[in-house]
N, CA and C atoms of all chains as a GROMACS GRO file, in nm:
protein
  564
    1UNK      N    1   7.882 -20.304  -7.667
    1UNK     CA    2   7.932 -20.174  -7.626
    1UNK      C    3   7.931 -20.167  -7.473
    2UNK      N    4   8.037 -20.165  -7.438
    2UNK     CA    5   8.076 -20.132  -7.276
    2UNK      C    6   8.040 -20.004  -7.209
    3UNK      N    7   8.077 -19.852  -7.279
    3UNK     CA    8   8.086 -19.740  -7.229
    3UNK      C    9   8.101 -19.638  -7.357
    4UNK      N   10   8.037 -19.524  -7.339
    4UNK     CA   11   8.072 -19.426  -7.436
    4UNK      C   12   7.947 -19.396  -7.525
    5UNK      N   13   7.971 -19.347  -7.624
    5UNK     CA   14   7.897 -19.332  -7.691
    5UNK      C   15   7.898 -19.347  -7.847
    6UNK      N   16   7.812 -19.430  -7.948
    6UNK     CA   17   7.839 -19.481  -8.085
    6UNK      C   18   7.730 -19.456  -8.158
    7UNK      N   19   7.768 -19.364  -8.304
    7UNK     CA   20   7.643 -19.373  -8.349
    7UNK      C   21   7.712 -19.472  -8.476
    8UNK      N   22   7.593 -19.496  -8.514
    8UNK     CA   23   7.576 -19.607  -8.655
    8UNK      C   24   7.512 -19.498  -8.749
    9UNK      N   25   7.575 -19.488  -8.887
    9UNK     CA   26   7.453 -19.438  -8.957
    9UNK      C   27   7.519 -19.523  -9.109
   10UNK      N   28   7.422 -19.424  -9.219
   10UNK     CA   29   7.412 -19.473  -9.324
   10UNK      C   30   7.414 -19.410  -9.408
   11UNK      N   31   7.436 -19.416  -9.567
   11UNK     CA   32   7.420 -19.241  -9.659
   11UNK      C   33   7.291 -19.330  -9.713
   12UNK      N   34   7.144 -19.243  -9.747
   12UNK     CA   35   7.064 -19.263  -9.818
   12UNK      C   36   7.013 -19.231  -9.963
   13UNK      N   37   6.906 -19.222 -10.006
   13UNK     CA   38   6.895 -19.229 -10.142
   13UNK      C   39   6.947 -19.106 -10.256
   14UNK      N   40   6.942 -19.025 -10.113
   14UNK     CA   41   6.968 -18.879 -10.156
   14UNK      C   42   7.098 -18.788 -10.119
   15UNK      N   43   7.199 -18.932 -10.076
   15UNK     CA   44   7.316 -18.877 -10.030
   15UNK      C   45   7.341 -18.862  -9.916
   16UNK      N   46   7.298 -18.828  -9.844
   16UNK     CA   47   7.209 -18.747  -9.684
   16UNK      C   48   7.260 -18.818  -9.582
   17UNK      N   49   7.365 -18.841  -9.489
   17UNK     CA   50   7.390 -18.924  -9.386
   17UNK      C   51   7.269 -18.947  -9.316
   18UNK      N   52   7.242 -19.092  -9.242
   18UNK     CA   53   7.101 -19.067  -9.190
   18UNK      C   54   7.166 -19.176  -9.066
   19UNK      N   55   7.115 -19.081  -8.909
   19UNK     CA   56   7.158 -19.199  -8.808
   19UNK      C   57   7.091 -19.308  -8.803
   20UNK      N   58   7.141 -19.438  -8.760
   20UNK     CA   59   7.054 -19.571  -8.779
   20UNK      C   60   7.034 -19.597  -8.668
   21UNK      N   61   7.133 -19.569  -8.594
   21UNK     CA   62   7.152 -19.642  -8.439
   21UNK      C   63   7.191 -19.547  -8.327
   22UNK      N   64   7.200 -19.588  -8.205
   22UNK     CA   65   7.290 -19.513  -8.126
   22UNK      C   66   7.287 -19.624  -8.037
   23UNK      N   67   7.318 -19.747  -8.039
   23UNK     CA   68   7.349 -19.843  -7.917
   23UNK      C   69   7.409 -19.804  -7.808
   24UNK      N   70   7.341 -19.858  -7.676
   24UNK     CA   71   7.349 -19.822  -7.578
   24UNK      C   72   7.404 -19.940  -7.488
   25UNK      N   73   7.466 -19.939  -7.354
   25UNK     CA   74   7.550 -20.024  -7.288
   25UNK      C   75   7.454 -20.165  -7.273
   26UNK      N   76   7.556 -20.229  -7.347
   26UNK     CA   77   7.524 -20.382  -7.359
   26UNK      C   78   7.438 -20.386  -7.485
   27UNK      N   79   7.420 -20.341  -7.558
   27UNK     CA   80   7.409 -20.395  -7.697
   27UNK      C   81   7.498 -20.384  -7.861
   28UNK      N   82   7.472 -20.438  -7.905
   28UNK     CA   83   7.584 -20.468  -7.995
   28UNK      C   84   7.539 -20.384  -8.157
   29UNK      N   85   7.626 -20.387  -8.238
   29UNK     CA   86   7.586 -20.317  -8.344
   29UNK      C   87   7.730 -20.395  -8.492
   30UNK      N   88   7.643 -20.428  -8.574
   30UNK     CA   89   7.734 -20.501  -8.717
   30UNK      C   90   7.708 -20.649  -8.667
   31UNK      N   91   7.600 -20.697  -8.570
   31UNK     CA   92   7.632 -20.804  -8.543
   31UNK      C   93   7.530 -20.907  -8.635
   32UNK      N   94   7.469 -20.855  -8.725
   32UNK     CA   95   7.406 -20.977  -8.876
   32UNK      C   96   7.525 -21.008  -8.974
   33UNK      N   97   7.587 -20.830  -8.977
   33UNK     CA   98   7.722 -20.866  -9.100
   33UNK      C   99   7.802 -20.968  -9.055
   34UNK      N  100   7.880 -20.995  -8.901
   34UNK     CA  101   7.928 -21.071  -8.863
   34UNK      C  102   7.913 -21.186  -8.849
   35UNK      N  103   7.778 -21.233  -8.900
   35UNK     CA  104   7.688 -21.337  -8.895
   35UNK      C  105   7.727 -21.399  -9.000
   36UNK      N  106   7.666 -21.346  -9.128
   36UNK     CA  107   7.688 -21.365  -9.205
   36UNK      C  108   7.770 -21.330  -9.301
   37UNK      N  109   7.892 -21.313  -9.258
   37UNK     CA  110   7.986 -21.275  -9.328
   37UNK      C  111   8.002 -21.175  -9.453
   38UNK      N  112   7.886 -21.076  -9.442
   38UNK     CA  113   7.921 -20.975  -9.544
   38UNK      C  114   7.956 -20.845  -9.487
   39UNK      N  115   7.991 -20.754  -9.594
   39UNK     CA  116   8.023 -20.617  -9.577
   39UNK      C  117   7.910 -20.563  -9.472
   40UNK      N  118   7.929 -20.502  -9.421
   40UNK     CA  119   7.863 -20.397  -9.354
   40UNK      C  120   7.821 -20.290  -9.398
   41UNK      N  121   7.676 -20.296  -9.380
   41UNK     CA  122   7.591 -20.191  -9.444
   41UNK      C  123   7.576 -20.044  -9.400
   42UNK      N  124   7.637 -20.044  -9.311
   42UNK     CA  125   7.639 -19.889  -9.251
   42UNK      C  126   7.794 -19.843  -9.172
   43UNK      N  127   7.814 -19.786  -9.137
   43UNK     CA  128   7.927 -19.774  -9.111
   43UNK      C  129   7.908 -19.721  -8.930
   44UNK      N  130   7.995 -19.694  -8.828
   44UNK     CA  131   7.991 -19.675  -8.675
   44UNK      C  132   8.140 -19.585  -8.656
   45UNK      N  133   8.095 -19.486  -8.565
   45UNK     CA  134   8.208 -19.423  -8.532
   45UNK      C  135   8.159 -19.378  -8.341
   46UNK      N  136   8.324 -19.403  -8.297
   46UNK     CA  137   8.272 -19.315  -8.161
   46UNK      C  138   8.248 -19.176  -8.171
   47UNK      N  139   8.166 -19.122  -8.097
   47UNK     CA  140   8.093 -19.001  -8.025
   47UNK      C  141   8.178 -18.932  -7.927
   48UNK      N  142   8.212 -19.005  -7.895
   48UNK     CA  143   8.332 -18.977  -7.690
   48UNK      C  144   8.391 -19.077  -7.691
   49UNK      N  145   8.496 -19.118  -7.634
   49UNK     CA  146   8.552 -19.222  -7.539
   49UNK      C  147   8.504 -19.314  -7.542
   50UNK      N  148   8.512 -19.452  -7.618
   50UNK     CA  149   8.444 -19.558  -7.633
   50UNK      C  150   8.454 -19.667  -7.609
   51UNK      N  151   8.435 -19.756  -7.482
   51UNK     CA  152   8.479 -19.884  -7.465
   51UNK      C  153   8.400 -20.021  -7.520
   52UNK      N  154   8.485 -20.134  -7.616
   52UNK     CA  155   8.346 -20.218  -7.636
   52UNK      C  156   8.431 -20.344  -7.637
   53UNK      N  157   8.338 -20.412  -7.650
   53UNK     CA  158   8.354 -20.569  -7.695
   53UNK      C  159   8.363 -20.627  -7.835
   54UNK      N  160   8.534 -20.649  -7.922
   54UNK     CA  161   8.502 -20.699  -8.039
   54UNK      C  162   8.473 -20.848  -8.006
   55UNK      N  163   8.332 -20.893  -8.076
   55UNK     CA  164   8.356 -21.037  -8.075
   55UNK      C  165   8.318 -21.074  -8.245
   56UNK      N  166   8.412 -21.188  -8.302
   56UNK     CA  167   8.434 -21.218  -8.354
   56UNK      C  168   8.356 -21.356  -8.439
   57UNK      N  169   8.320 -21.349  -8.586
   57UNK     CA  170   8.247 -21.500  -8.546
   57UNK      C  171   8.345 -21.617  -8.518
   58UNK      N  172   8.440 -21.612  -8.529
   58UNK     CA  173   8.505 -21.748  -8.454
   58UNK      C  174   8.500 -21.727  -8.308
   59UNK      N  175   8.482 -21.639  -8.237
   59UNK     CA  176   8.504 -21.632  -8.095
   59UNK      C  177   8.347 -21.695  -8.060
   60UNK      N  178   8.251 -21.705  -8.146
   60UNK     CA  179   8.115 -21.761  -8.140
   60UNK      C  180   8.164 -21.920  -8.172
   61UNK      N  181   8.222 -21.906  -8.299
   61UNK     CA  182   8.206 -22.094  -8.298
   61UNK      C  183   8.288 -22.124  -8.223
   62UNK      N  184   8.403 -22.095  -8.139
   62UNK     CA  185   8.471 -22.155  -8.051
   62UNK      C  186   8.404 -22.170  -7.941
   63UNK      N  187   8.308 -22.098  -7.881
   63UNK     CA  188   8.215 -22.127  -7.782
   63UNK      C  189   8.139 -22.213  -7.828
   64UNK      N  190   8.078 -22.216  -7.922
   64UNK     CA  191   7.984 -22.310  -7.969
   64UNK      C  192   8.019 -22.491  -7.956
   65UNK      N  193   8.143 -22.473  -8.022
   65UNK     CA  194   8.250 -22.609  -8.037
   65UNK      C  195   8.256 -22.662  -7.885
   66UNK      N  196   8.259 -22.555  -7.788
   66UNK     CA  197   8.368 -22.596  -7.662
   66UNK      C  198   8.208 -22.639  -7.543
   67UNK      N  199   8.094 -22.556  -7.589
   67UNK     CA  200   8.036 -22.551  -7.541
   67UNK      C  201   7.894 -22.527  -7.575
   68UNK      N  202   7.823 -22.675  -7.615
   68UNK     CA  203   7.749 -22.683  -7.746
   68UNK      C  204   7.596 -22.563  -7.682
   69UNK      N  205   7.578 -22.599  -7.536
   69UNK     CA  206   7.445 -22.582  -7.506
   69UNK      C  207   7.457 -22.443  -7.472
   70UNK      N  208   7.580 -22.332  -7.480
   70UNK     CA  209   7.553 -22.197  -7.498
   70UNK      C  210   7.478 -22.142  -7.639
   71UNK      N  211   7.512 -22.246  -7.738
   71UNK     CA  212   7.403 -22.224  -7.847
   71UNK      C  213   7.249 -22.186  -7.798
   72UNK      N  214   7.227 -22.290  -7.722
   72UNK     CA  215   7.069 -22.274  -7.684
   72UNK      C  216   6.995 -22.155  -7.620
   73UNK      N  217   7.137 -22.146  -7.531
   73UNK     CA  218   7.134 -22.006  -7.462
   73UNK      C  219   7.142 -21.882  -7.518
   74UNK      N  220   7.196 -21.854  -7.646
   74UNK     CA  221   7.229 -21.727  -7.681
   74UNK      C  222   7.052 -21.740  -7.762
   75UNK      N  223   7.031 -21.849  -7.857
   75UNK     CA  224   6.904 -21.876  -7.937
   75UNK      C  225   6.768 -21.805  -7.799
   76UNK      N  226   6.718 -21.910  -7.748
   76UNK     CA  227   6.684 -21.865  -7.619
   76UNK      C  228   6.647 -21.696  -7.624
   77UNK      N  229   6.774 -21.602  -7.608
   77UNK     CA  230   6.739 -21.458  -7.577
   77UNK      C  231   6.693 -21.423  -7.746
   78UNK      N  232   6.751 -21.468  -7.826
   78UNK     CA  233   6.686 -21.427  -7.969
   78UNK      C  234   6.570 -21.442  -7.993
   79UNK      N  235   6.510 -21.585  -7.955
   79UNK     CA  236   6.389 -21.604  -7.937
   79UNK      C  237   6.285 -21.505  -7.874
   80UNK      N  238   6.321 -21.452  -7.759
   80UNK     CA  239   6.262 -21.363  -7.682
   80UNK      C  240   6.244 -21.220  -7.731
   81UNK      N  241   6.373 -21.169  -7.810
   81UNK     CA  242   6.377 -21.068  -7.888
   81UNK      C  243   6.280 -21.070  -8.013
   82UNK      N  244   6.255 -21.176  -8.072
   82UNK     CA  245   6.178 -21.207  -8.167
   82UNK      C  246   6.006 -21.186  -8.114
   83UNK      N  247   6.026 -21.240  -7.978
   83UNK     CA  248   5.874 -21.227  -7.968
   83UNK      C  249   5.816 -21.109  -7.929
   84UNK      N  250   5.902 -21.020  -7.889
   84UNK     CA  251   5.888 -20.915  -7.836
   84UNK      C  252   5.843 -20.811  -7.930
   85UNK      N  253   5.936 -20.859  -8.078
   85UNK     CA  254   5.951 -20.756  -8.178
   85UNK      C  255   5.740 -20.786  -8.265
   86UNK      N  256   5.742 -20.952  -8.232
   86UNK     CA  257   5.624 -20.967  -8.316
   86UNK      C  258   5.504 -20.913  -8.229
   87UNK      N  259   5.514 -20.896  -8.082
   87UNK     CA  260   5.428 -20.874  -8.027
   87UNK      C  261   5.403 -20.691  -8.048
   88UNK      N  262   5.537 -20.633  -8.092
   88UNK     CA  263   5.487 -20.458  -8.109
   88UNK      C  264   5.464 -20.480  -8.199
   89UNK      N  265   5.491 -20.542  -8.273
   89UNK     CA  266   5.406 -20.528  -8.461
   89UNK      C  267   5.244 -20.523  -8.436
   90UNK      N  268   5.235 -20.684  -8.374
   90UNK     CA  269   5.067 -20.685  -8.328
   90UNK      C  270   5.039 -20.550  -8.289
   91UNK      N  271   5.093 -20.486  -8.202
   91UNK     CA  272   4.985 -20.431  -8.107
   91UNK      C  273   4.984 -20.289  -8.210
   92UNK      N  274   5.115 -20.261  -8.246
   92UNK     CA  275   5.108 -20.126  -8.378
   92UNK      C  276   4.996 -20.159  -8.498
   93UNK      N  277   5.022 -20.247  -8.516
   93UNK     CA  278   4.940 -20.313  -8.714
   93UNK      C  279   4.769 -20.269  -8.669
   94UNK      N  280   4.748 -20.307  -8.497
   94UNK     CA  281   4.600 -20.327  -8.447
   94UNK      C  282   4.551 -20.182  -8.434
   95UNK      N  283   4.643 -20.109  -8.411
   95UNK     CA  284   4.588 -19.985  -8.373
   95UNK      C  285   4.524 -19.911  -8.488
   96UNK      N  286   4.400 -19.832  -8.484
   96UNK     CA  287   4.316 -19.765  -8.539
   96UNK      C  288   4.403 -19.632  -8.550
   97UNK      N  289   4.472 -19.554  -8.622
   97UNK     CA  290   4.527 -19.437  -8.655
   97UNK      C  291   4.450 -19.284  -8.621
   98UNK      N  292   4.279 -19.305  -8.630
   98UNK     CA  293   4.230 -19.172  -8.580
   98UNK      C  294   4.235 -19.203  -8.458
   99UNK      N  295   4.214 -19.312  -8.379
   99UNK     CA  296   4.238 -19.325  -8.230
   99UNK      C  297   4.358 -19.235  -8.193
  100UNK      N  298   4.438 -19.281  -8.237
  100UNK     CA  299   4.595 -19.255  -8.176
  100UNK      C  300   4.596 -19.126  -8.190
  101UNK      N  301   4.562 -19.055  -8.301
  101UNK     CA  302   4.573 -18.890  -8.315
  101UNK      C  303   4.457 -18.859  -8.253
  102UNK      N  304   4.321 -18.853  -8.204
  102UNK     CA  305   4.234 -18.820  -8.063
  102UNK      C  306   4.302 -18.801  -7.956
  103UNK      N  307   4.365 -18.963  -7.905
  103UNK     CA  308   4.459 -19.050  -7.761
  103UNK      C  309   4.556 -18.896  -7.769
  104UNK      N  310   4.669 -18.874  -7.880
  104UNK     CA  311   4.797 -18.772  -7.849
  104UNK      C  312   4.734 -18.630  -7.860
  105UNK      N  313   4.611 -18.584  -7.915
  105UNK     CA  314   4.529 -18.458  -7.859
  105UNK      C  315   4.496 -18.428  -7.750
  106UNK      N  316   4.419 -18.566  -7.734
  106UNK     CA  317   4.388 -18.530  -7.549
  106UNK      C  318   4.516 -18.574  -7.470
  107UNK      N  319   4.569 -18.636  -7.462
  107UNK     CA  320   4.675 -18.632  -7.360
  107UNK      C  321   4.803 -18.572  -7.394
  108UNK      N  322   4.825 -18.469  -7.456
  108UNK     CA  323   4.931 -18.369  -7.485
  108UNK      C  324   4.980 -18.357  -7.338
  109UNK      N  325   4.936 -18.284  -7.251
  109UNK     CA  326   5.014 -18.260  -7.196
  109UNK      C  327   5.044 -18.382  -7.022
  110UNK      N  328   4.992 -18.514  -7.094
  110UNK     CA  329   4.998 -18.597  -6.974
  110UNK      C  330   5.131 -18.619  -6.999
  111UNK      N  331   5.195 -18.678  -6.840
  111UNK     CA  332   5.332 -18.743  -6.887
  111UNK      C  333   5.360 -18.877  -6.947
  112UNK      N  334   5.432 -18.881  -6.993
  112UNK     CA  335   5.460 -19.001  -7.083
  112UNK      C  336   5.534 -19.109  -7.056
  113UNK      N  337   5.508 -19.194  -7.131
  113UNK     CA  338   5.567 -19.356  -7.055
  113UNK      C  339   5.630 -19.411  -7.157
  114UNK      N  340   5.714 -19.472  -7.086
  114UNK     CA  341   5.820 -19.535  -7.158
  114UNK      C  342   5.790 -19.646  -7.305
  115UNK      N  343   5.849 -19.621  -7.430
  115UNK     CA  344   5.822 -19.717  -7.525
  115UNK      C  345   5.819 -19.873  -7.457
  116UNK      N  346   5.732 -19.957  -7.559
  116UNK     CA  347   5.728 -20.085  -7.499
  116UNK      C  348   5.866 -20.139  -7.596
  117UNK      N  349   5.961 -20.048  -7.717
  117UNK     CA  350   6.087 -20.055  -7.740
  117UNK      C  351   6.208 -20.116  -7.621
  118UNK      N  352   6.202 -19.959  -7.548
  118UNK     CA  353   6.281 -19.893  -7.486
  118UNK      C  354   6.326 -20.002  -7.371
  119UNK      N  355   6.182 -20.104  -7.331
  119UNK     CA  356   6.178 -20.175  -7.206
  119UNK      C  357   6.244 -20.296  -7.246
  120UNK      N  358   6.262 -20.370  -7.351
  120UNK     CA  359   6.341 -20.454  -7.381
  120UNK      C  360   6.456 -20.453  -7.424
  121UNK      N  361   6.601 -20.511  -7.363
  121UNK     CA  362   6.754 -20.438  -7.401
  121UNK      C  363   6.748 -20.533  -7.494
  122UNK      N  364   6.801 -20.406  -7.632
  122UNK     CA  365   6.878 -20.458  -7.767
  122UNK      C  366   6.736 -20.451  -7.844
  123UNK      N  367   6.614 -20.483  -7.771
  123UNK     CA  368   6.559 -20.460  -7.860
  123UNK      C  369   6.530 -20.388  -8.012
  124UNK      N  370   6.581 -20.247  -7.980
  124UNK     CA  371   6.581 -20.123  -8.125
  124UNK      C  372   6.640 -20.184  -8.165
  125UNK      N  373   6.786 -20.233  -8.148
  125UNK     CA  374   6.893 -20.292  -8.240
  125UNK      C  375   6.810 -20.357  -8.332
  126UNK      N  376   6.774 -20.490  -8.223
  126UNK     CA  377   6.744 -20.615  -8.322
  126UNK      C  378   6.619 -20.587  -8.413
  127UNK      N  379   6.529 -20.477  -8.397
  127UNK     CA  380   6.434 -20.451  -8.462
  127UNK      C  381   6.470 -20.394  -8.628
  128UNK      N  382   6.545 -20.244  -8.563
  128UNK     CA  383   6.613 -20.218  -8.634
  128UNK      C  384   6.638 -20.276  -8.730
  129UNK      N  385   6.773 -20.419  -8.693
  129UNK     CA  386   6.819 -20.495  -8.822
  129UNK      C  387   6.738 -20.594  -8.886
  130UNK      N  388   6.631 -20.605  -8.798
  130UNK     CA  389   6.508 -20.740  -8.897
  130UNK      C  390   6.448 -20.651  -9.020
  131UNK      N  391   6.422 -20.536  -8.990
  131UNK     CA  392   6.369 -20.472  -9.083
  131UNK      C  393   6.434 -20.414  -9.234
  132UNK      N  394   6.584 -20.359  -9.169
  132UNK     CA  395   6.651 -20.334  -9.247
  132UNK      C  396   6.731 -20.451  -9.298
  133UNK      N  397   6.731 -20.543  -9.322
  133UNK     CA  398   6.734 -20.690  -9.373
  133UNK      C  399   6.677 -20.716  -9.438
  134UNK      N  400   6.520 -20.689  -9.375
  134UNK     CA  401   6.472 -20.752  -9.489
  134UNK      C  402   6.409 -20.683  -9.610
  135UNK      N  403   6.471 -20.550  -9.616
  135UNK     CA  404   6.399 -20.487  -9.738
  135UNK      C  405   6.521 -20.525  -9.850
  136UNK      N  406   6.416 -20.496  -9.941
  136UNK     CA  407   6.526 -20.590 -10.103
  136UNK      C  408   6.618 -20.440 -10.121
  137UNK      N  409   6.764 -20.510 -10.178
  137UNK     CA  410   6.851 -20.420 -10.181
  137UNK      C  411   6.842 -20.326 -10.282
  138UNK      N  412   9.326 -20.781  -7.648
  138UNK     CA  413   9.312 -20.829  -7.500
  138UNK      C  414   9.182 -20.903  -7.472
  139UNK      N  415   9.161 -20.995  -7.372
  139UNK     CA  416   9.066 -21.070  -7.367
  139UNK      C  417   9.011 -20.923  -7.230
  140UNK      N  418   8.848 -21.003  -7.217
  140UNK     CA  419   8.805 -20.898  -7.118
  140UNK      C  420   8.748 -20.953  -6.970
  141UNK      N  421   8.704 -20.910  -6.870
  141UNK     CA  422   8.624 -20.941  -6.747
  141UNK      C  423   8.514 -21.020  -6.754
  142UNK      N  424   8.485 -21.162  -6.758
  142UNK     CA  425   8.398 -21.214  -6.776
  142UNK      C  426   8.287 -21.132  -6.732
  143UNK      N  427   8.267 -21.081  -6.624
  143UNK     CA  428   8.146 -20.998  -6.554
  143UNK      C  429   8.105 -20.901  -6.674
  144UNK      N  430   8.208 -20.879  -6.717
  144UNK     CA  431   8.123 -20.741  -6.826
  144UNK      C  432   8.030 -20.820  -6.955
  145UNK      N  433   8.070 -20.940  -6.970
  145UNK     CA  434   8.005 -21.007  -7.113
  145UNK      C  435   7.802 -20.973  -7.022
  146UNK      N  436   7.818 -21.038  -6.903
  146UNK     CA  437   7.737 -21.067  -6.828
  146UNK      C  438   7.626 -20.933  -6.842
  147UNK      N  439   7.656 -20.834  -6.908
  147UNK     CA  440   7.559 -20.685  -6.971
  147UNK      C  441   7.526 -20.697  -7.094
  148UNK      N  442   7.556 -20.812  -7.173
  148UNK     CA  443   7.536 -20.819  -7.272
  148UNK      C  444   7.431 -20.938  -7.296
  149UNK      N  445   7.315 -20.875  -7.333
  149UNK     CA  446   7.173 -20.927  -7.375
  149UNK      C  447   7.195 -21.066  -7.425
  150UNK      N  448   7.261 -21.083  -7.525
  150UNK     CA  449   7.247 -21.184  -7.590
  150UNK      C  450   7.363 -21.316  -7.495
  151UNK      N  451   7.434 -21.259  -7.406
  151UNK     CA  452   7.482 -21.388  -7.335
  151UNK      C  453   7.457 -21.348  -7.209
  152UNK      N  454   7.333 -21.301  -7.182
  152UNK     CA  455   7.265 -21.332  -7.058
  152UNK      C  456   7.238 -21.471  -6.998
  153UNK      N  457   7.220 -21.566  -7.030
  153UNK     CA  458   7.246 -21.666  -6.986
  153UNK      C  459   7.296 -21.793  -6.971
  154UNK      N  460   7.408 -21.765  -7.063
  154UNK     CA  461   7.557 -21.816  -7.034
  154UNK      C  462   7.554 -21.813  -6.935
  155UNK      N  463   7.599 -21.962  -6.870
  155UNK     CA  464   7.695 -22.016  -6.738
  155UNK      C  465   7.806 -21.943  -6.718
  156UNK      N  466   7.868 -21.933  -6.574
  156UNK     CA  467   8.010 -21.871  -6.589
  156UNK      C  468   8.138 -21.981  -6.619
  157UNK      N  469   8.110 -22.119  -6.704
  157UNK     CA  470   8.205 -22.182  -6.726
  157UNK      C  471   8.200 -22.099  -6.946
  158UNK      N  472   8.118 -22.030  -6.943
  158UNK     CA  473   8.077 -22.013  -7.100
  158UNK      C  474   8.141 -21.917  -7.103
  159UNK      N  475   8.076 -21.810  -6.993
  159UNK     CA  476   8.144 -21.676  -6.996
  159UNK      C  477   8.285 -21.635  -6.969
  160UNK      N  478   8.334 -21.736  -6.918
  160UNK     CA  479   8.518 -21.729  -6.916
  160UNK      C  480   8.566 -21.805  -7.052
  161UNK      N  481   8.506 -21.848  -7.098
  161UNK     CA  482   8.570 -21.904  -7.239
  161UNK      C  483   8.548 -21.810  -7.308
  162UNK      N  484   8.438 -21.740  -7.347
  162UNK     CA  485   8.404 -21.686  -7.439
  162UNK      C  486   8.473 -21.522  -7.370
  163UNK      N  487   8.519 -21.473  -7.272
  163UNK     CA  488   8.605 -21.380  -7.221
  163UNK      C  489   8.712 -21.392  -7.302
  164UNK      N  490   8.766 -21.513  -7.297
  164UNK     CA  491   8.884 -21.525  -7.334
  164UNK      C  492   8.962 -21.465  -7.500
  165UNK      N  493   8.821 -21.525  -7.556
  165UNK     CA  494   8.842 -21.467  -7.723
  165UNK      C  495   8.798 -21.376  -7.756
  166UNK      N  496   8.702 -21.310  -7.727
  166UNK     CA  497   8.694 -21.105  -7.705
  166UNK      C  498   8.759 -21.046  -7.732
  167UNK      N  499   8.791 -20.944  -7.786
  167UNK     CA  500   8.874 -20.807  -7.774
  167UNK      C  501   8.832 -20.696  -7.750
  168UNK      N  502   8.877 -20.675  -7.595
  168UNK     CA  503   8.826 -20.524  -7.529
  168UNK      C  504   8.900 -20.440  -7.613
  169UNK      N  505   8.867 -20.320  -7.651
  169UNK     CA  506   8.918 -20.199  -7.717
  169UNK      C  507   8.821 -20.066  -7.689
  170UNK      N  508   8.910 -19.986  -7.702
  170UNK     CA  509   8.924 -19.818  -7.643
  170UNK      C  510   8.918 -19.795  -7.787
  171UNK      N  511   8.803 -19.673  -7.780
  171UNK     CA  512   8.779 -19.578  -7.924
  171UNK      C  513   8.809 -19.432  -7.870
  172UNK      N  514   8.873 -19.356  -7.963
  172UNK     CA  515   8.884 -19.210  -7.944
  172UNK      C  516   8.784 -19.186  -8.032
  173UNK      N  517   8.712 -19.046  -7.943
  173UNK     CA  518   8.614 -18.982  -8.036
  173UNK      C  519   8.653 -18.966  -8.149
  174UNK      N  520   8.540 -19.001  -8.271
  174UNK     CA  521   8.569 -18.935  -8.369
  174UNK      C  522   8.590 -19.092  -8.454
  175UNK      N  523   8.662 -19.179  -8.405
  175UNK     CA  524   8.778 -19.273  -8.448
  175UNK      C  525   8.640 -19.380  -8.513
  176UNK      N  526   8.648 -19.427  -8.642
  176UNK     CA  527   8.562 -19.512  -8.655
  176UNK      C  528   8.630 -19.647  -8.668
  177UNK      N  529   8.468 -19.719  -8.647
  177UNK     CA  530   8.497 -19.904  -8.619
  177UNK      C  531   8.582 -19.992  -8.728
  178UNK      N  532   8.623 -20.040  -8.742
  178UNK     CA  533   8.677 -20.122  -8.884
  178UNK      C  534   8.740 -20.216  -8.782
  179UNK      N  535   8.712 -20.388  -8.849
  179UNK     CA  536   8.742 -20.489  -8.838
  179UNK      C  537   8.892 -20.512  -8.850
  180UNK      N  538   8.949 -20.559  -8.707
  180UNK     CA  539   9.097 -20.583  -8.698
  180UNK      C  540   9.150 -20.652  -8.825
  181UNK      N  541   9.202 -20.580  -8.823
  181UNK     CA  542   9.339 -20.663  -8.971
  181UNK      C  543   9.364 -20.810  -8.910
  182UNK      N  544   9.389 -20.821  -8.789
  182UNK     CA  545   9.446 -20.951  -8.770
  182UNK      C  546   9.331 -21.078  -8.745
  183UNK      N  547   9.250 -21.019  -8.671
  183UNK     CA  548   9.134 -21.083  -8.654
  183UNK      C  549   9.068 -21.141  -8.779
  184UNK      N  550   9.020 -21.030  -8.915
  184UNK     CA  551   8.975 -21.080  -9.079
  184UNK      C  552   9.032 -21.157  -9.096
  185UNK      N  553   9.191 -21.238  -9.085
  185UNK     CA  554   9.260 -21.301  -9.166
  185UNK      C  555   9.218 -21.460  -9.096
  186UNK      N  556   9.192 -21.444  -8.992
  186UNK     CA  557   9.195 -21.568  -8.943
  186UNK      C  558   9.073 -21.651  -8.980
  187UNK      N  559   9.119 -21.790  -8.944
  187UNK     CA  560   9.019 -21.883  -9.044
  187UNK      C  561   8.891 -21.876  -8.996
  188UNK      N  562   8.781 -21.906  -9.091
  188UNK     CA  563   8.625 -21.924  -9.020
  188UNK      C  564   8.625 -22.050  -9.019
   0.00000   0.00000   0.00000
């Protein structure tokens, strides 16, 4: 996504549109379906004025073909996305739950800092879709 | 339409693509304009073509 604004959503168990996404400039969204060649599990519409990037999976294997070691390169940032995603799991799974509700009592009214999400681009996406992947259909 | 190599260059996942990658891979892109409202669906012409 270049410019504008996109939400992604989904209908759930109860009918209920539910937003999934709202990708933000420079990250991508349908890009597992495109992967793997199935339907798309949620559907995307513009918000405003929307500029993006279709890429295609042949526009991947033609890079790939033409230019083997951008493989490594695109793997590479996945990799990084991956570790990023296992490292908030750690640090969420570790946390003690009455802590955290004490921690957001007393500091109600401190200001607040940015998700350790928010700080990695594409991250939500890719989190997002590991999760929703991998629950059984 | 193909797009500005520089713009792939915001995109996370070909962050570090060379710029001999990022003009190839410019090339087979399709920049496209959404009107509000207008939802995504996969080019007709683009689906047909071979994987």
């Amino acid at each position: 996504m270049m410019s504008g604004r996109v939400r992604v959503t989904t209908v759930d168990e109860d009918h209920q549109e539910v937003v999934v996404d709202e990708p933000s400039h420079g990250e991508f969204f349908g890009f597992a379906s495109m992967l793997d060649q199935t339907p798309h599990q949620t559907n995307a519409a513009a918000v405003e004025e929307t500029s993006c990037l279709e890429v295609d999976r042949n526009d991947i294997l033609t890079l790939l073909q033409r230019k083997p070691h951008a493989g490594m390169d695109m793997l590479t940032v996945l990799g990084r996305q991956f570790h990023a995603a296992q490292q908030l799991v750690r640090l969420r799974a570790g946390r003690n739950p009455n802590e955290i509700i004490e921690e957001e009592a007393t500091l109600a009214n401190a200001p607040r800092t940015p998700s350790p999400v928010s700080a990695v681009p594409g991250l939500s996406s890719f989190l997002f879709w590991s999760f929703f992947l991998a629950m059984p259909a | 339409m193909a797009c500005d190599p520089e713009a792939l260059k915001n995109v996370p996942l070909f962050a570090l693509l060379d710029e001999d990658e990022l003009a190839l891979l410019s090339q087979q892109v399709e920049h496209k304009q959404f009107a509000p409202r207008s939802a995504f669906t996969k080019s007709a012409t683009r689906a047909a073509a071979p994987t």
